[in-house]
Backbone as JSON Lines, residues from 0, in Angstrom:
{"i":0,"aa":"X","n":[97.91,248.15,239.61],"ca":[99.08,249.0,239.47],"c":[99.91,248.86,240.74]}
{"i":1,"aa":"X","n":[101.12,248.93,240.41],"ca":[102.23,248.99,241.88],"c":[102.38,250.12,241.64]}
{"i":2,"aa":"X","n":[102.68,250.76,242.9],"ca":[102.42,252.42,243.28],"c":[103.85,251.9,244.13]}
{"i":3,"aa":"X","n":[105.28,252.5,244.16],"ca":[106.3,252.57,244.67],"c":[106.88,254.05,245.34]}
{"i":4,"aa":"X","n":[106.99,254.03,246.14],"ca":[107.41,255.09,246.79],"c":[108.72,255.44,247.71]}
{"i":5,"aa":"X","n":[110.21,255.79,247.52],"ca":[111.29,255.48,247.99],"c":[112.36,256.8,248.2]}
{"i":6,"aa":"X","n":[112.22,256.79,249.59],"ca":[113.56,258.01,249.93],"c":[114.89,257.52,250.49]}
{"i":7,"aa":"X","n":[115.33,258.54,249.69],"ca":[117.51,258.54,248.77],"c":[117.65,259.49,249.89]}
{"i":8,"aa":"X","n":[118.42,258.71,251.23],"ca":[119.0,260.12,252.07],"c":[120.47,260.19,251.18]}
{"i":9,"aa":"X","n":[120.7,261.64,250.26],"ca":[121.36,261.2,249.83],"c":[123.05,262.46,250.76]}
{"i":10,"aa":"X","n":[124.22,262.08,250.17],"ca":[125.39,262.83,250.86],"c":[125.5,264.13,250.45]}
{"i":11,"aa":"X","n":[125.63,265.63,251.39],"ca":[126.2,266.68,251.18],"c":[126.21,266.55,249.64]}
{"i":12,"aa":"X","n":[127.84,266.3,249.45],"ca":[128.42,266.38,248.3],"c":[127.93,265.92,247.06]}
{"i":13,"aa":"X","n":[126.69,265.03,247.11],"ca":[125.89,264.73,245.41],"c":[124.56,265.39,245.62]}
{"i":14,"aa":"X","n":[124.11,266.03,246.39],"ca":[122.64,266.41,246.52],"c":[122.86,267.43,245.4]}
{"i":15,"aa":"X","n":[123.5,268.06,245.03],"ca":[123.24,269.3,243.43],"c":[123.87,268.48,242.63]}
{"i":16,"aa":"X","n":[124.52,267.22,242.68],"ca":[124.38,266.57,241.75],"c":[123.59,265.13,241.05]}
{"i":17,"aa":"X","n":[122.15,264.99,241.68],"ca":[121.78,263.83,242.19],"c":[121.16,263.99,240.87]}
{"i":18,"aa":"X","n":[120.02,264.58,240.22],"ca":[119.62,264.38,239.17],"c":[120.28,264.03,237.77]}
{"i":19,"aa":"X","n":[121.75,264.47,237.6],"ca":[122.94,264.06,236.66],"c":[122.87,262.46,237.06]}
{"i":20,"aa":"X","n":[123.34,261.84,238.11],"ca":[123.46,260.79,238.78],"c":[122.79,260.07,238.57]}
{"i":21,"aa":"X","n":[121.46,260.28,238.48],"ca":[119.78,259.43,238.47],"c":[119.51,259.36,236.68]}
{"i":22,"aa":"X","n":[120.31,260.06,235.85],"ca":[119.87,260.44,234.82],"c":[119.47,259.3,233.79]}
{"i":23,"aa":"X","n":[120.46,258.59,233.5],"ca":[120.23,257.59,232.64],"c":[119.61,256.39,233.44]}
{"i":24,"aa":"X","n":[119.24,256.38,234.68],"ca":[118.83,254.98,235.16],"c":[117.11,255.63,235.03]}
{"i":25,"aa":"X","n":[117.24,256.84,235.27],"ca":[115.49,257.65,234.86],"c":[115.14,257.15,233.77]}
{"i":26,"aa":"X","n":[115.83,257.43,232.17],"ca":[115.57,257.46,231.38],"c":[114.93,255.75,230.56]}
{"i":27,"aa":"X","n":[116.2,255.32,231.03],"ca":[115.73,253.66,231.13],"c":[114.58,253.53,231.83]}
{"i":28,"aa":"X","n":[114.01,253.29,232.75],"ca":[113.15,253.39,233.83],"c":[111.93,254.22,232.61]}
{"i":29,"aa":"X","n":[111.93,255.55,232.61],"ca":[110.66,255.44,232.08],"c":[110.38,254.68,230.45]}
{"i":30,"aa":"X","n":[111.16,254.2,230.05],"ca":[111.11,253.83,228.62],"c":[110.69,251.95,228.4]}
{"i":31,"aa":"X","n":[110.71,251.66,230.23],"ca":[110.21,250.58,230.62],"c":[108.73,249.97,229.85]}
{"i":32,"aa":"X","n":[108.08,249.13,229.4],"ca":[107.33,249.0,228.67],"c":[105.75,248.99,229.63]}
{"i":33,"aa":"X","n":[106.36,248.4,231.07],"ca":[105.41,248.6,232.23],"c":[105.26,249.65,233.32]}
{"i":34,"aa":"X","n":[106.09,250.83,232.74],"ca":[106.5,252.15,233.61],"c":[104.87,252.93,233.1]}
{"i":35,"aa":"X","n":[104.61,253.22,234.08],"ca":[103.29,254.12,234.27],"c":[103.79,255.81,234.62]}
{"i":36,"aa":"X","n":[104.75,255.76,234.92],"ca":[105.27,257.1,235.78],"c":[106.85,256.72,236.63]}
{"i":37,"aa":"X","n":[107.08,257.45,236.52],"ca":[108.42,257.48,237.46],"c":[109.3,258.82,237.72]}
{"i":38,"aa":"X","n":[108.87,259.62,238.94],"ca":[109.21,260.96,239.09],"c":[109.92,261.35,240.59]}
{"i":39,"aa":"X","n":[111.08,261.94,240.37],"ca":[111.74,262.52,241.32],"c":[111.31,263.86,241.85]}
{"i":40,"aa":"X","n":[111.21,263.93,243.48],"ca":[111.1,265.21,243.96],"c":[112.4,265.14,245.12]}
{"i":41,"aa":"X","n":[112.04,266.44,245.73],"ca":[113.33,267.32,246.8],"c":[112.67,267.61,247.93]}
{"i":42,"aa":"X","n":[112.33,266.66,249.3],"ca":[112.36,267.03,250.37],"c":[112.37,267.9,250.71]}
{"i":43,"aa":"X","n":[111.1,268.92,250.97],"ca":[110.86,270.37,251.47],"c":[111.35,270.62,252.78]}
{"i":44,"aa":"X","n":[111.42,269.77,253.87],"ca":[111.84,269.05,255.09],"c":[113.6,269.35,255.29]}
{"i":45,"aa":"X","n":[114.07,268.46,254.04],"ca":[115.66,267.41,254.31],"c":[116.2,267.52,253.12]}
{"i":46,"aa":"X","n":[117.19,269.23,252.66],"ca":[117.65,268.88,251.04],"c":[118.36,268.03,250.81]}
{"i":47,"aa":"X","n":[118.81,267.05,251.62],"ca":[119.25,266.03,251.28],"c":[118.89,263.99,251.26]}
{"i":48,"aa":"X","n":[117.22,264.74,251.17],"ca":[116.56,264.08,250.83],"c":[115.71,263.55,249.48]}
{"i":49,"aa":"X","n":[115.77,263.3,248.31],"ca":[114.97,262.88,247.24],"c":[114.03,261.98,247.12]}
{"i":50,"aa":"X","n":[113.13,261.9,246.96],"ca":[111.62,260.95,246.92],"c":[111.27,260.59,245.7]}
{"i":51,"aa":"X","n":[111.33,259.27,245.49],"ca":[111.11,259.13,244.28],"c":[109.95,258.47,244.0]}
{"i":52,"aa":"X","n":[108.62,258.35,243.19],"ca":[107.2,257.59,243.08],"c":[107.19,257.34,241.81]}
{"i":53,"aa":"X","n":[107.01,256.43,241.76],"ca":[107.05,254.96,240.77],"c":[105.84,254.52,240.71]}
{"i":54,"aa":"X","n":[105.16,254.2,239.31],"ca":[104.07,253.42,238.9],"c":[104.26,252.21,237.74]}
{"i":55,"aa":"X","n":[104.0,251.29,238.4],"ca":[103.82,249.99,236.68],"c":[103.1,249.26,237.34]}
{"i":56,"aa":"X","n":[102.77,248.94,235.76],"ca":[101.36,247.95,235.77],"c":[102.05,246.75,236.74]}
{"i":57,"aa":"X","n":[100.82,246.06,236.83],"ca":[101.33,244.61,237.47],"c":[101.96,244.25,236.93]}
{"i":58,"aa":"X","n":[102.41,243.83,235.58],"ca":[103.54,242.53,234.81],"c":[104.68,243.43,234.88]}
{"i":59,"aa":"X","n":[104.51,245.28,235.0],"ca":[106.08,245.8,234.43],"c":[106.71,245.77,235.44]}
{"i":60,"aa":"X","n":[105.63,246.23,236.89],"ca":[106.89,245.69,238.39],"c":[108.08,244.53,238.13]}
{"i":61,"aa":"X","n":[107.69,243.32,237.71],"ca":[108.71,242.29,238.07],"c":[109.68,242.46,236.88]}
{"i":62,"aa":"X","n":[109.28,243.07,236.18],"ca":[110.21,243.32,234.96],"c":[111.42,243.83,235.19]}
{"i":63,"aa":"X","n":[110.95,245.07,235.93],"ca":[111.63,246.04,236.09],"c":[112.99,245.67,237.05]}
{"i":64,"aa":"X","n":[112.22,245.48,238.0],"ca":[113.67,244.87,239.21],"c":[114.25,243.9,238.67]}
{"i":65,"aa":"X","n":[114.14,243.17,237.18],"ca":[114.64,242.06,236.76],"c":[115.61,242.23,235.47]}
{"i":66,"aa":"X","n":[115.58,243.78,235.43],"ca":[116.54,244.51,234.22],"c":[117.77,244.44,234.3]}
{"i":67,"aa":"X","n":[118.72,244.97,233.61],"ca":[119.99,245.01,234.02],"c":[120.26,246.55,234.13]}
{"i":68,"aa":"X","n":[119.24,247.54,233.85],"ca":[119.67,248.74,234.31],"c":[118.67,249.05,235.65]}
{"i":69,"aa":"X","n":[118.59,248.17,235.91],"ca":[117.78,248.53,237.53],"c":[119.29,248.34,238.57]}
{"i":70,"aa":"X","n":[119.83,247.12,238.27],"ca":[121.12,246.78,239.1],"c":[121.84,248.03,238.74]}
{"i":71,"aa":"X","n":[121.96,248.4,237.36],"ca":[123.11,249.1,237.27],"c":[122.73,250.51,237.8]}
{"i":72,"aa":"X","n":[121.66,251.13,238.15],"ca":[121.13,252.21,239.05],"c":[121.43,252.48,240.31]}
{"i":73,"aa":"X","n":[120.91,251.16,240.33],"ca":[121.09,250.64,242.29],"c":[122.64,251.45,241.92]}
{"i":74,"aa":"X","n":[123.46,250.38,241.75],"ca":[125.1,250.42,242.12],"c":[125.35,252.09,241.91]}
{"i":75,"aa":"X","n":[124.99,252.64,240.35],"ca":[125.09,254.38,240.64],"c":[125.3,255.05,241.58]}
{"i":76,"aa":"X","n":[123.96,254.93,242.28],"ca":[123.64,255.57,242.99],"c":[123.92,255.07,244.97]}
{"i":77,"aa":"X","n":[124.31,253.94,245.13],"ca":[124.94,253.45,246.07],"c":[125.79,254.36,246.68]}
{"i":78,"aa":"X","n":[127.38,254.96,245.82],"ca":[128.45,255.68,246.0],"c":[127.87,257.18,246.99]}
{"i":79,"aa":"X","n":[126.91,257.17,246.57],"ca":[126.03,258.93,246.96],"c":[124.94,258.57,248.2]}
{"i":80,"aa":"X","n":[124.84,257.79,248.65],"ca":[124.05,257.73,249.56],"c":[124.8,257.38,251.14]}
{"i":81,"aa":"X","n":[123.6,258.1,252.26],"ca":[124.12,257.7,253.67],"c":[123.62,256.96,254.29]}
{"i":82,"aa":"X","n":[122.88,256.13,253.94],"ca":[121.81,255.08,254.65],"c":[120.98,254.59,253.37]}
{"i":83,"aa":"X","n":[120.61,253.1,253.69],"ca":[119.34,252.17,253.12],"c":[118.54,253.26,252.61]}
{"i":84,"aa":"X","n":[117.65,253.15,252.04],"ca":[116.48,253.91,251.28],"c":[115.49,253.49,251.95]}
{"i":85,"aa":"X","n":[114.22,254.15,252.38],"ca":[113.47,253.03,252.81],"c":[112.12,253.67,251.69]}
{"i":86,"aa":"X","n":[111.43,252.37,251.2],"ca":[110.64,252.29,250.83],"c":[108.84,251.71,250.49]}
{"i":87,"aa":"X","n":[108.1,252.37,250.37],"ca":[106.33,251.63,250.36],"c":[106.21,250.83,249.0]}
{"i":88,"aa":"X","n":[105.7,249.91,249.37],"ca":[105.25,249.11,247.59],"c":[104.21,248.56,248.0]}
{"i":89,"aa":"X","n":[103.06,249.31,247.1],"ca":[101.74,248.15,247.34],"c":[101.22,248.46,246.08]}
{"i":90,"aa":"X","n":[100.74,247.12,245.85],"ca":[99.59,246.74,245.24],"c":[98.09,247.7,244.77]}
{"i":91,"aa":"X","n":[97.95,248.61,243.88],"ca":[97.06,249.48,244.53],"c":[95.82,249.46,243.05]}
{"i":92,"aa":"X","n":[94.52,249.6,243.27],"ca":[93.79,249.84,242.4],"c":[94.15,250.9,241.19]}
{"i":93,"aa":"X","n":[93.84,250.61,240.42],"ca":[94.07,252.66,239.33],"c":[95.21,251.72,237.98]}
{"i":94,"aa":"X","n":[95.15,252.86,237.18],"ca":[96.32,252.98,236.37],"c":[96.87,253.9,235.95]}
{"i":95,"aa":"X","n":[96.87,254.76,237.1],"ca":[97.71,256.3,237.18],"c":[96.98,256.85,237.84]}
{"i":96,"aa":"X","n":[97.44,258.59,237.61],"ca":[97.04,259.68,238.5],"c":[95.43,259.87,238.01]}
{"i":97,"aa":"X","n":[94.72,260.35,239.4],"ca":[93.61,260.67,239.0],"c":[93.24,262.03,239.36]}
{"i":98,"aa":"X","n":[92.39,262.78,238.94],"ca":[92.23,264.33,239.54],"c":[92.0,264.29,241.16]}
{"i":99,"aa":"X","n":[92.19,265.0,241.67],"ca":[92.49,265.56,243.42],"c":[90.5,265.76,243.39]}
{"i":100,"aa":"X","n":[89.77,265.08,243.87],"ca":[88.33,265.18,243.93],"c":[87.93,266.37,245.47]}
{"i":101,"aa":"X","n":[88.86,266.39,246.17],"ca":[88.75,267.64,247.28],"c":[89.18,269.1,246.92]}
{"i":102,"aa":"X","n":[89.91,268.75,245.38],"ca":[90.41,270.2,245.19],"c":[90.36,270.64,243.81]}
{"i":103,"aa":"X","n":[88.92,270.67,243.29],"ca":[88.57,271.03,241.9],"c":[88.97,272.78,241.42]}
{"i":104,"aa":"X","n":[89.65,272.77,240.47],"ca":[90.49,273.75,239.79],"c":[89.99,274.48,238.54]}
{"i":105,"aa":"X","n":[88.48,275.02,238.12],"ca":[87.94,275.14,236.91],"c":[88.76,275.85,236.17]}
């Protein structure tokens, strides 16, 4: 599984509108045939920060960056941002979430 992990410093002016913004490149994205997960959160830190974590199998990674609504995301979301994104991509055992084994919940 590729486990992706990527923060959107994004501008003042689209941070209450960032999820409208992200909307249809989400929707594409999870409807991906190698999308395992793909979920946005809000910087508890930096509200003008969004984190986004991404899962696909090995074959749907290259797929994915090879779409035409991956470009057309990127560019979306370009207009709304103040800096590069920076992001983790590795290679990782699993094929999704697994239960928290330090923090059992009966």
């Amino acid at each position: 599984m590729y486990l992706i992990v990527v923060k959107f410093p994004v501008k003042a002016e689209s941070a209450s509108q960032w999820p409208q913004i992200v909307s249809d490149y989400t929707a594409a994205v999870r409807s991906e045939e190698g999308n395992l997960f793909f979920e946005w959160s809000r910087s508890l830190e930096d509200p003008l920060e969004f984190v986004l974590v991404e899962g696909f199998t090995d074959d749907g990674a290259a797929a994915h960056v090879e779409s035409p609504h991956f470009t057309e995301g990127i560019e979306a979301m370009r207009p709304h941002l103040t800096a590069t994104p920076q992001i983790l991509s590795r290679q990782v055992e699993g094929e999704g979430w697994d239960a928290m084994g330090e923090l059992q919940i009966d």
